[in-house]
C-alpha positions as CSV (number, residue, x, y, z in Angstrom):
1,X,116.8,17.4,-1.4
2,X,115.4,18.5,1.7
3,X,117.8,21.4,2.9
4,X,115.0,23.3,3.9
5,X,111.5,22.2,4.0
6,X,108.1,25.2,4.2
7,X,105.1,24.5,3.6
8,X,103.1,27.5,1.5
9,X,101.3,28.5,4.7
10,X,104.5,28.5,6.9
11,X,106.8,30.4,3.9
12,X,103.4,33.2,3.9
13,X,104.0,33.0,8.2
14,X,107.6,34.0,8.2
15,X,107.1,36.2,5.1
16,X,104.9,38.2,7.3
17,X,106.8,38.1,10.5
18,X,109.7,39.8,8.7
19,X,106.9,42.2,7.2
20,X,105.9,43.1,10.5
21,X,109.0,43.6,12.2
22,X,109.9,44.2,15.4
23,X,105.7,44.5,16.2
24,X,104.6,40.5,14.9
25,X,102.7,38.9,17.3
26,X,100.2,36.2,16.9
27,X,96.8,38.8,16.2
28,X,98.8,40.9,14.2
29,X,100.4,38.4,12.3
30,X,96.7,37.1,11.7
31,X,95.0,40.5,10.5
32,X,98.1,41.2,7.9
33,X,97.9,37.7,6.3
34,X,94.1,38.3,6.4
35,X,94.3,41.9,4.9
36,X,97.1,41.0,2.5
37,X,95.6,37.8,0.9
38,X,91.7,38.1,1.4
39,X,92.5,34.8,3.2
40,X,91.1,33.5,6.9
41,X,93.3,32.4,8.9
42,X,92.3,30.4,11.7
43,X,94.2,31.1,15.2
44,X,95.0,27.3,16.1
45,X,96.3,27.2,12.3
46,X,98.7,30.5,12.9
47,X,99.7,29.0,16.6
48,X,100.9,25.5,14.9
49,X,102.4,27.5,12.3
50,X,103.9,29.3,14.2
51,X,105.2,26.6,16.8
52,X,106.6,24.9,13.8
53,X,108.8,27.7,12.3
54,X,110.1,28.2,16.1
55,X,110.5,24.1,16.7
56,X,112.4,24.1,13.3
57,X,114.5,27.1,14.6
58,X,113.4,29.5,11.8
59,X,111.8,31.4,14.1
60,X,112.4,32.9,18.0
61,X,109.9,34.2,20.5
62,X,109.9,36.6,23.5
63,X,107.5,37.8,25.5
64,X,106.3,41.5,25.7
65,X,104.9,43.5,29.1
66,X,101.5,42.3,30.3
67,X,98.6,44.4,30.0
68,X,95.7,44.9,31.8
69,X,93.4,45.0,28.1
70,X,95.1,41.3,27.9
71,X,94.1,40.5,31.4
72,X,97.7,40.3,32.0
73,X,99.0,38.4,29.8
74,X,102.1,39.4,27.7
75,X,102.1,38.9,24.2
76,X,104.5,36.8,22.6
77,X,107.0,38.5,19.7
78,X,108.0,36.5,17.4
79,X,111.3,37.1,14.9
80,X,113.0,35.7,12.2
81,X,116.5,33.6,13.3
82,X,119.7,33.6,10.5
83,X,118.5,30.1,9.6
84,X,114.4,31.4,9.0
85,X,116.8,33.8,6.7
86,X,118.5,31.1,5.2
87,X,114.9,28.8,4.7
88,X,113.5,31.7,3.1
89,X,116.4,32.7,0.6
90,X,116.5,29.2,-0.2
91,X,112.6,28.6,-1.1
92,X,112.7,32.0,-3.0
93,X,115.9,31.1,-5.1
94,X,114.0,27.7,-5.5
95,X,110.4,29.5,-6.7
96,X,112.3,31.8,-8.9
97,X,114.8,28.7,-10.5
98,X,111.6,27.1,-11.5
99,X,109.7,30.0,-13.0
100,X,112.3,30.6,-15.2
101,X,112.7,27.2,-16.4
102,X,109.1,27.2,-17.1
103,X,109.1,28.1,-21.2
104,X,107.6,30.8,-22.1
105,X,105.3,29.1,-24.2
106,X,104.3,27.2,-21.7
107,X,102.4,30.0,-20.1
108,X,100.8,31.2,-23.3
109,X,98.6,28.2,-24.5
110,X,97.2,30.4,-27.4
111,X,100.3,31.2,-29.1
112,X,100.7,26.7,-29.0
113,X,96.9,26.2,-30.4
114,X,95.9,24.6,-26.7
């Protein structure tokens, strides 16, 4: 069933937008997923991520005052919508359904002789 469909990268994208609330942004959302997971992240990776989670309405954006250190250019907020709430209560309920199915000798292959 596809009631909700993330990918791993989007599910760590809105994670960390809800971590960052009210202040994620597209560089900050970057340096905590980098910080957080000793991961790069690439920005045209994050922007399609992000585009995605706001296409699929799990996301919402707004933009922020220009300033002159961003030539500008406001920065562009982004929060979690009731249905990016929904999408990630779902994928959790689904991660933790499945880990407890798993047996527990399943995760100890010495105590089965494998």
């Amino acid at each position: 069933m596809k009631k909700f469909q993330l990918g791993e990268f989007e599910e760590v994208v809105l994670l960390t937008v809800g971590v960052l609330y009210p202040d994620a942004y597209g560089v900050s959302v970057k340096k905590e997923i980098e910080e957080r997971l000793s991961r790069k992240v690439s920005v045209g990776a994050l922007q399609s991520a992000l585009k995605r989670l706001e296409d699929k309405g799990y996301l919402k954006s707004s933009e922020g005052e220009a300033t002159q250190e961003r030539a500008g250019r406001p920065k562009r907020y982004f929060t979690i919508t009731a249905l990016g709430r929904k999408a990630m209560e779902y994928t959790k309920r689904t991660r933790d359904e499945l880990w407890a199915a798993i047996p527990k000798m399943a995760l100890h292959p010495k105590m089965t002789g494998i």
